[in-house]
Each structure stands twice: as C-alpha cells, then as structure tokens.
NUKE-544128 format. One record per residue (C-alpha): residue in three letters; x, y, z; residue number from 1. Coordinates in steps of 0.001 Angstrom, whole numbers, plus 500000, padded with zeros to 6 digits. Layout:
BEGIN
<pt><residu>Ala</residu><xx>X</xx><yy>Y</yy><zz>Z</zz><num>NUM</num></pt>
...
This chain:
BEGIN
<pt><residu>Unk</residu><xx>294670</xx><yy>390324</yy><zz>651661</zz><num>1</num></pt>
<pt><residu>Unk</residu><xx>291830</xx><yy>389823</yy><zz>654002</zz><num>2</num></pt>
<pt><residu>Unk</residu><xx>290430</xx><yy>386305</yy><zz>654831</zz><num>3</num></pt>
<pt><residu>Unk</residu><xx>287015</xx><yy>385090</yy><zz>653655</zz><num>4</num></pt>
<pt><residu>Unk</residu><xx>285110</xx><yy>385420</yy><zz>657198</zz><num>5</num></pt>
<pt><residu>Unk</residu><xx>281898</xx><yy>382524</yy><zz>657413</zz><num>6</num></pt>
<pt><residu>Unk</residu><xx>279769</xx><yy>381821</yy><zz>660309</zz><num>7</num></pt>
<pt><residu>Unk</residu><xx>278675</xx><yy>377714</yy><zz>660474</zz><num>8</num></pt>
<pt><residu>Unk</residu><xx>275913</xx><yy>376692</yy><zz>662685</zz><num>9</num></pt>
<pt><residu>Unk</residu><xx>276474</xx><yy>373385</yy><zz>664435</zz><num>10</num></pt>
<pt><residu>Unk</residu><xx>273726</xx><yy>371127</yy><zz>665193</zz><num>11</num></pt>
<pt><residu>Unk</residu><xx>274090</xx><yy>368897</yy><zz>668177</zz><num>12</num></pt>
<pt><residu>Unk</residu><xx>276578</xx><yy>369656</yy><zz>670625</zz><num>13</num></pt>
<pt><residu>Unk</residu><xx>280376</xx><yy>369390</yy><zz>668806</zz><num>14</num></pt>
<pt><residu>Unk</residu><xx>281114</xx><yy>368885</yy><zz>664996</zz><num>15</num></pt>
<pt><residu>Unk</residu><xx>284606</xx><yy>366840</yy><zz>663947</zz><num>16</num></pt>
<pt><residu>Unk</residu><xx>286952</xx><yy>368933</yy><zz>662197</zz><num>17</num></pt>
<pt><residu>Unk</residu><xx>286755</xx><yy>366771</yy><zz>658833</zz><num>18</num></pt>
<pt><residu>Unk</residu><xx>282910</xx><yy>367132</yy><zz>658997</zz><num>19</num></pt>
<pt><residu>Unk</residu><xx>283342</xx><yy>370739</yy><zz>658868</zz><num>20</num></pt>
<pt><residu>Unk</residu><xx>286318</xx><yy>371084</yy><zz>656223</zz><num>21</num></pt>
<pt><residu>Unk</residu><xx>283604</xx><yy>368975</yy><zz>653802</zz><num>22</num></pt>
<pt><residu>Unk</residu><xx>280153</xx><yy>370728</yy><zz>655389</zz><num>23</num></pt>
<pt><residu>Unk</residu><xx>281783</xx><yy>374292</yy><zz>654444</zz><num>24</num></pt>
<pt><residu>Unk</residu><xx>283074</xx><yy>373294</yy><zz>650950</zz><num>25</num></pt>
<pt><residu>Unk</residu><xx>286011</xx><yy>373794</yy><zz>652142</zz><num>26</num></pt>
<pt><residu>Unk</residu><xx>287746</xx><yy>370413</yy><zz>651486</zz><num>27</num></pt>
<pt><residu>Unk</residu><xx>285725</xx><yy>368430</yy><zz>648581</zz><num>28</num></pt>
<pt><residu>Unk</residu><xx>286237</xx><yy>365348</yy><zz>649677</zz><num>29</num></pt>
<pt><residu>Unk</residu><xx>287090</xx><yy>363098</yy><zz>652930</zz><num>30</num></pt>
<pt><residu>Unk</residu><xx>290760</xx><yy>362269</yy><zz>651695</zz><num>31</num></pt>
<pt><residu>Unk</residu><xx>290937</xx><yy>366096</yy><zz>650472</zz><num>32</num></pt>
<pt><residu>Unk</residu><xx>290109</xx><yy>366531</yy><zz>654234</zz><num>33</num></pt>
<pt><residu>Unk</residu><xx>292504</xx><yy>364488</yy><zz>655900</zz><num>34</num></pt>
<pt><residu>Unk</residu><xx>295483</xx><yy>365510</yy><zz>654022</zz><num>35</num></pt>
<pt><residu>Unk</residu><xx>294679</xx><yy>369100</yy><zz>654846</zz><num>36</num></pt>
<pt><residu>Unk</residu><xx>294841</xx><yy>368261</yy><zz>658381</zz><num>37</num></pt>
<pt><residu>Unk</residu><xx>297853</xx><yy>366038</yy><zz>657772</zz><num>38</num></pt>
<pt><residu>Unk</residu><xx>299623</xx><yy>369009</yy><zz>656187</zz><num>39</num></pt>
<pt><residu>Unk</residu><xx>299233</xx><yy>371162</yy><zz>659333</zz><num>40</num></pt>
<pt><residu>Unk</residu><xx>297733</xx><yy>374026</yy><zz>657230</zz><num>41</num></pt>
<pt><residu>Unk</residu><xx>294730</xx><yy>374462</yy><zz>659312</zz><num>42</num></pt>
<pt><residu>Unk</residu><xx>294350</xx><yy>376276</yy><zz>662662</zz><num>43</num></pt>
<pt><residu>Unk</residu><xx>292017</xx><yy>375966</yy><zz>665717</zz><num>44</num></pt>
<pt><residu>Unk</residu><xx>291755</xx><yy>379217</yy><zz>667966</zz><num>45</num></pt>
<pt><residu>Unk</residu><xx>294899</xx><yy>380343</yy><zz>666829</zz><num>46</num></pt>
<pt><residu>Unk</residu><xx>296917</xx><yy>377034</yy><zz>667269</zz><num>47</num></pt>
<pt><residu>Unk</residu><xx>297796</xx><yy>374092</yy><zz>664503</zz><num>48</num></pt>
<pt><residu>Unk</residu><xx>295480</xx><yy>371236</yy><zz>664913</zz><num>49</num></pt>
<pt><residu>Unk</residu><xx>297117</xx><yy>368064</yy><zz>663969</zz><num>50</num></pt>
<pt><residu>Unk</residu><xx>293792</xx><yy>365802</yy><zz>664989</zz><num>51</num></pt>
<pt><residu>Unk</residu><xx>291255</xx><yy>364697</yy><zz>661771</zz><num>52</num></pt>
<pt><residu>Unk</residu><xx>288581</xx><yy>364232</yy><zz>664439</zz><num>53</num></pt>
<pt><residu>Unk</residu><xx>288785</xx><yy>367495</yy><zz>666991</zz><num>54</num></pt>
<pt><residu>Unk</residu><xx>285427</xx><yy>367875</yy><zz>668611</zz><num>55</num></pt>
<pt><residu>Unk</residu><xx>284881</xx><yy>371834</yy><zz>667334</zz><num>56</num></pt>
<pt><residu>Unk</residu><xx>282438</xx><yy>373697</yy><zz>669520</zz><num>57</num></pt>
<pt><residu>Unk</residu><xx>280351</xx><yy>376633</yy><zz>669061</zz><num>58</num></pt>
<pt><residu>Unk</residu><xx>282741</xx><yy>379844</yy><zz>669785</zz><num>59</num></pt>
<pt><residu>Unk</residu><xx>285642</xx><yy>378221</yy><zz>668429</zz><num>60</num></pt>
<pt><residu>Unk</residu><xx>287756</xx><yy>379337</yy><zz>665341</zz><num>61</num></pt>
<pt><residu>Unk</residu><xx>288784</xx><yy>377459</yy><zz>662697</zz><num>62</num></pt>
<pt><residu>Unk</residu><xx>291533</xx><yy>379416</yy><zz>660000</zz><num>63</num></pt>
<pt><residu>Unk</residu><xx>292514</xx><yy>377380</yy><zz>656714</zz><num>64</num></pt>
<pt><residu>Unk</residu><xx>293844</xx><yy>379264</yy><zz>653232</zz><num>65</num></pt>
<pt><residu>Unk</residu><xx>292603</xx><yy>382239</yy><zz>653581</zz><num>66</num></pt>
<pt><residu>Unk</residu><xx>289072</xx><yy>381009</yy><zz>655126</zz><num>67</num></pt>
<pt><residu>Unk</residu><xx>288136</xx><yy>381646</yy><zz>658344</zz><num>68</num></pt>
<pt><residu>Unk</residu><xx>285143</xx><yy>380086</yy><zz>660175</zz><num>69</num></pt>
<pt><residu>Unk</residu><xx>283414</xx><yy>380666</yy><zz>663053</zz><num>70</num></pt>
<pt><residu>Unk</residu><xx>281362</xx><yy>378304</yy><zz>664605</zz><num>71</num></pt>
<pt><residu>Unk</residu><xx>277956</xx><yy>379006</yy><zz>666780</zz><num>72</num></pt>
C-alpha cells in the first residue's frame, strides 16, 4: 500500500508538531494530537518523535498512518 504523500507550507520559521497533526487534518483535535504523539506512532525524518512540541522545519519529514508530509 503506498502512503498518502502531502506537501505543507510553513509560515514563519518552525511549526510544532501538534500544530501540524491538527493544520493537516490529520489529528482532529489537540488531545487527538497529543495521544498520537504519546503513542509513538508518528515519525520525524525517519526516527520516532516522542516530543508534542518538536520545532518541524521546512525539509523535514513527518510519517503518521499511512500519511506522509513534507514540509517547505
């Protein structure tokens, strides 16, 4: 099965990893958020990211069920 590929365009400088879980639709909620990243089901550049507020910058890669987003 092939993952859903998205591009997100961050404004400012850095976007925090729940900010991006509810900006994509990902997560539909803030608590939906955090327990995703509690569950250590979501990876950053190829490694678990345990951390509800990771500064994400452009050219990194985010990979949750199946979803994979790129940011720029």
């Amino acid at each position: 099965m092939k993952k859903q590929e998205i591009t997100f365009s961050i404004e400012g400088d850095y976007i925090d990893l729940l900010q991006l879980l509810k900006a994509t639709g990902i997560a539909s909620t803030g608590g939906h958020a955090k327990m995703m990243v509690e569950e250590g089901v979501i990876l950053r550049n190829g490694e678990q990211e345990l951390r509800k507020r990771a500064k994400l910058f452009p050219g990194d890669v985010v990979e949750i069920k199946g979803m994979k987003v790129c940011l720029q």
